[in-house]
C-alpha positions in Angstrom: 44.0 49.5 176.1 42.6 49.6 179.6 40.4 46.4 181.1 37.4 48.9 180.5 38.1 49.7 177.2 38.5 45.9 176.5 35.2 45.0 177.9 33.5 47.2 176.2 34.8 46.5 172.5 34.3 43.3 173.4 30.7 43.8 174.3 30.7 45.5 171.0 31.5 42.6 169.1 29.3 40.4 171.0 25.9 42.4 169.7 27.7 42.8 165.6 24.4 45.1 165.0 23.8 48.4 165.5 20.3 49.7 166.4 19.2 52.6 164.7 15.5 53.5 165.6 13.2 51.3 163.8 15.8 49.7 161.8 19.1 47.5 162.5 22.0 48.4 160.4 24.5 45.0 160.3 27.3 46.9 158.4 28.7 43.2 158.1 25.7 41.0 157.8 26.1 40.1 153.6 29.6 38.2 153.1 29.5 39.8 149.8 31.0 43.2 149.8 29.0 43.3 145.9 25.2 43.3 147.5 23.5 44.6 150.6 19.8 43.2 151.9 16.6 44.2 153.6 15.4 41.8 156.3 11.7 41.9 157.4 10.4 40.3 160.4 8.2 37.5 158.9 10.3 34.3 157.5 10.8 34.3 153.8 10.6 38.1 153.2 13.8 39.7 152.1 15.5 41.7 149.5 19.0 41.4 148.1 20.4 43.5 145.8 24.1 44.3 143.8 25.0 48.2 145.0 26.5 49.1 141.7 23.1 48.4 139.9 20.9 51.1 142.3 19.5 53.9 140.2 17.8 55.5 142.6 16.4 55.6 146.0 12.7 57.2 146.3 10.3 58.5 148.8 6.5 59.4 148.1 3.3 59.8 150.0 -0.5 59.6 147.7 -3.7 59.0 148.2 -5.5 55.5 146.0 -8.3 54.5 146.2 -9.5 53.5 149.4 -5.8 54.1 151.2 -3.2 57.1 151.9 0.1 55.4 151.2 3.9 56.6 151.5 6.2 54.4 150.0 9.8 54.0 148.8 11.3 53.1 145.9 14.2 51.4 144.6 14.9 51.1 141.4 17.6 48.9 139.8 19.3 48.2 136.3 17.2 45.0 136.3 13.4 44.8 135.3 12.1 44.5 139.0 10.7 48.0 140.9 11.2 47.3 144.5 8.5 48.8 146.4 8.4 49.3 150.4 5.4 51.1 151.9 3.1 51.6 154.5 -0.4 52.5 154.1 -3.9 53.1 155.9 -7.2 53.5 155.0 -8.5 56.9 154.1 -10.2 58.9 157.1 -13.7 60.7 156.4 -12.0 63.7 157.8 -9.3 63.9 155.0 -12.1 63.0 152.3 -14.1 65.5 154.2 -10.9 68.0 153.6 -10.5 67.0 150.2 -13.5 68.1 149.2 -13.3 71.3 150.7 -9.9 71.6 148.6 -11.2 70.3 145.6 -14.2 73.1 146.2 -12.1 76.1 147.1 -9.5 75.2 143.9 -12.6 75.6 142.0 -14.1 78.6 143.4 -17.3 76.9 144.9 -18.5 77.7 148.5 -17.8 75.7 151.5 -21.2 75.7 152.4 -21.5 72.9 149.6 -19.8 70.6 151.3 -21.8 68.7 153.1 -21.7 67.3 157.2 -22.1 64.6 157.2 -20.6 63.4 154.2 -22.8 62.7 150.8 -24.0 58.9 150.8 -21.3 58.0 148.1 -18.6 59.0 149.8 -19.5 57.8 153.0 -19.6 54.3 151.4 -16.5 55.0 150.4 -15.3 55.9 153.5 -17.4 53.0 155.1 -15.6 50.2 152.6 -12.3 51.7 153.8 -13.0 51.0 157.1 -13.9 46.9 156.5 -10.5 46.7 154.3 -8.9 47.9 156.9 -9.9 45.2 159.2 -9.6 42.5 156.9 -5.9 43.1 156.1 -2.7 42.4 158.3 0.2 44.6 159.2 2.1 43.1 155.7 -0.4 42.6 153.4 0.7 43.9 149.9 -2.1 45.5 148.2 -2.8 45.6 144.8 -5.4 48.0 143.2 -6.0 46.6 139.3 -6.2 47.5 137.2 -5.8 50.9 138.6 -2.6 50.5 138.8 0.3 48.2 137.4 1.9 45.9 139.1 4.4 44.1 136.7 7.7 43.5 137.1 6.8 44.9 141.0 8.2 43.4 144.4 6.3 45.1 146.5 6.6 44.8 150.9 4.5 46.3 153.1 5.9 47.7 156.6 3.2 47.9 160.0 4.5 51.6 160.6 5.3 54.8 158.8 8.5 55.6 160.9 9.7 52.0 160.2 9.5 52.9 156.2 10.8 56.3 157.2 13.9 55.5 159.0 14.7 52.5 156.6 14.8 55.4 153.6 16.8 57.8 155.7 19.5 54.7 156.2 19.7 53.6 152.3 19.7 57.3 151.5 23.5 57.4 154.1 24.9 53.8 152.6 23.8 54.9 148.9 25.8 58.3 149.5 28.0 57.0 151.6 28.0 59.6 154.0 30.4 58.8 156.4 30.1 57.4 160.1 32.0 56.0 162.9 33.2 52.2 162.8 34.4 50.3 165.6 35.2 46.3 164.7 33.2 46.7 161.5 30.1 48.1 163.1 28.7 51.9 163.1 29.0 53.1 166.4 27.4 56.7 167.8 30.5 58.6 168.4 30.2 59.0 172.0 30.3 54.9 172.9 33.0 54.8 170.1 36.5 53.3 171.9 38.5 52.4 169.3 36.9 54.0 165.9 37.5 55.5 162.7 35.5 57.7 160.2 34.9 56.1 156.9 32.4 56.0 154.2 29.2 53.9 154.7 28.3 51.3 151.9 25.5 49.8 150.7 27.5 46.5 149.9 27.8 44.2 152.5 25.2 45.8 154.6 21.9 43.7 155.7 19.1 46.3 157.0 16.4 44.3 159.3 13.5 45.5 160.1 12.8 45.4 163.7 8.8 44.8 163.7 
């Protein structure tokens, strides 16, 4: 192997992580090859998990109440839903295209639609607005009784390409699509020195999230 070569594996080693987007993959950062884990930035929030009890892996995007959410889903043999989502507050505009929607499904005219918006949904727009101010970047919100919560673990991520990219990375470890490793690490083939092809796993693998 040449000096270069050496240097540069041995840079590899140095960093153990690989950066992918929003997310870090550390294809080694569980000693136990039986669970893999999601890392978020404040201290105290994690996940951890046993690979062979995954059932699925979901993605979705609503509208509740005050807030237009996308979220994903993982779902286990145990009695806990693990919930991962970022959400906003509901813009007039897409209230203002909702009704249009909801007037054109039923055959109305636009023309009943009304600019500005009707006083009750501007207050709803309006309340939207202050929770919006009065929550942080991860604060889990909980609409009851709405909806249930029970037997919920529920994180909430500051962006929607954080969640994104975090689903797209289970969704390759789940299937085990496979990548390049070099030392243990994913590597993108073209920085790759000494690397292999193999299968990705879920087990052993800690996913942080970067913000």
């Amino acid at each position: 192997m040449s000096l270069f070569n050496k240097i540069s594996l041995l840079a590899l080693l140095a960093s153990s992580v690989t950066a992918l987007s929003a997310v870090t993959v550390d294809s080694k950062g569980v000693h136990n090859k039986a669970i893999f884990g999601i890392e978020f930035p404040e201290a105290g929030r994690s996940f951890l998990a046993q690979e062979n009890t995954v059932m699925s892996i979901s993605l979705q995007q609503y509208i509740t109440g005050n807030y237009n959410v996308i979220e994903l889903n993982i779902v286990t043999s145990s009695s806990a839903l693990t919930r991962i989502y970022h959400s906003r507050t509901v813009k007039p505009a897409e209230i203002q295209a909702a009704l249009a929607d909801g007037a054109a499904a039923a055959g109305a005219p636009s023309s009943i639609i009304q600019k500005p918006l009707p006083p009750q949904i501007q207050k709803l727009a309006d309340r939207a607005a202050g929770a919006q101010e009065a929550m942080t970047s991860s604060t889990v919100i909980k609409d009851y009784p709405i909806a249930t919560h029970a037997h919920t673990v529920e994180y909430r991520l500051s962006s929607r390409q954080e969640l994104l990219d975090l689903h797209d990375e289970l969704k390759k470890h789940w299937l085990k699509e496979p990548a390049f490793f070099e030392a243990g690490q994913i590597v993108d083939e073209e920085d790759a020195v000494d690397s292999e092809m193999k299968p990705r796993s879920l087990g052993g693998t800690l996913f942080i999230i970067e913000n």
